[in-house]
C-alpha positions in Angstrom: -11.9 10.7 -2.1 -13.4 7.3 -2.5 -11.3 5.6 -0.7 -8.5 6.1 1.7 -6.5 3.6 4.7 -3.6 3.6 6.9 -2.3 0.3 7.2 0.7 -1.3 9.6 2.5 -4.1 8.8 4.3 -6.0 12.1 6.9 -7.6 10.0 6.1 -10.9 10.2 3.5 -11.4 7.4 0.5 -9.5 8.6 -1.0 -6.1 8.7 -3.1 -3.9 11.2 -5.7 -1.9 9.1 -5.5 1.2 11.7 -8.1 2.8 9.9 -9.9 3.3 6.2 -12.9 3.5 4.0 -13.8 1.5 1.3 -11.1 -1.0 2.3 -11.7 -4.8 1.6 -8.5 -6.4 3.2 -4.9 -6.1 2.6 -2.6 -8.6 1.3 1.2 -8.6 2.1 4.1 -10.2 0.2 7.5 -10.3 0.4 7.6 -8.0 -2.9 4.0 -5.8 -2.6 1.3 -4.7 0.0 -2.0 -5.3 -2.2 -5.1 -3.1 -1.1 -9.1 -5.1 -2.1 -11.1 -2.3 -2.2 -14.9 -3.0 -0.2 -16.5 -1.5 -3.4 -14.4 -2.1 -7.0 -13.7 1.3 -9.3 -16.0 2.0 -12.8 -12.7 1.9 -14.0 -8.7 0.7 -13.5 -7.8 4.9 -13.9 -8.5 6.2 -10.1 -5.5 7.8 -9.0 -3.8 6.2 -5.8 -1.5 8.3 -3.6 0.7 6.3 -0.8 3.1 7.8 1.5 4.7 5.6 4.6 7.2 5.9 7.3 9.4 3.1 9.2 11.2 2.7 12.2 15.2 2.9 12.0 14.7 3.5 8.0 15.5 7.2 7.1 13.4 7.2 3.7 10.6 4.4 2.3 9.6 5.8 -0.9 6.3 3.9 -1.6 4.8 3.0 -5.4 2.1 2.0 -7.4 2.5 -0.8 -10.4 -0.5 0.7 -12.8 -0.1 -2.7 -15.1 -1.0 -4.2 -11.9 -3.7 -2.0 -10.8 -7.4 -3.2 -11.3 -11.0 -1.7 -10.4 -10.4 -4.4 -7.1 -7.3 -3.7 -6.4 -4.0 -2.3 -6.3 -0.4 -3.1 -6.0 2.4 -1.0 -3.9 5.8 -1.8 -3.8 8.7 -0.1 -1.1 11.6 0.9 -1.6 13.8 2.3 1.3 16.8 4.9 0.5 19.0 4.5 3.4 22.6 2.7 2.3 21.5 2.7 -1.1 18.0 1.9 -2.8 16.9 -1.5 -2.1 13.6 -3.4 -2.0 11.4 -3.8 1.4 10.1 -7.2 2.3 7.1 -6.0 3.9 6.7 -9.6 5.5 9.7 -9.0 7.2 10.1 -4.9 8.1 7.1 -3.6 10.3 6.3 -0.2 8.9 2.9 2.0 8.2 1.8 3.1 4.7 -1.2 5.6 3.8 -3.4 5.3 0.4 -5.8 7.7 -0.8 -7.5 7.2 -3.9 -10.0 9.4 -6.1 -11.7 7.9 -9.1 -15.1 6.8 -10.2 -17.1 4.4 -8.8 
């Protein structure tokens, strides 16, 4: 593992990083959560894993955008189940994602 956090967002535009290593900072948009890694990848092919969980939201399935995924950073979209699959505004719904990531530094 070469890096791993669990991040909170409050739903109004920022996050709590609860925890993590090898965790720059965390950007949240009203599309993406995007996760600076403290020390960038050899290469943009480390394998991210993200799982989260929400209050009053029966499934969040969480995802990683490769095309947008560089040795810096990566991008992860949500997308919640629950009356159909829509888009999460993580600016807007206060939830917690996990990342872990293995790859070569």
């Amino acid at each position: 593992e070469k890096a791993w956090a669990n991040i909170t967002t409050d739903g109004a535009g920022s996050y709590t990083l609860n925890d993590g290593f090898n965790v720059a900072s965390c950007t949240i948009t009203s599309t993406y959560a995007e996760v600076t890694w403290a020390r960038a990848f050899a290469n943009a092919n480390y394998a991210p894993t993200v799982t989260c969980n929400g209050s009053g939201i029966d499934v969040i399935i969480a995802n990683i955008n490769f095309a947008s995924q560089t040795t810096a950073k990566t991008r992860i979209f949500f997308t919640q189940l629950w009356g159909g699959p829509s888009a999460i505004d993580p600016t807007v719904l206060g939830f917690t994602f996990a990342i872990r990531v293995g790859g070569r530094h």
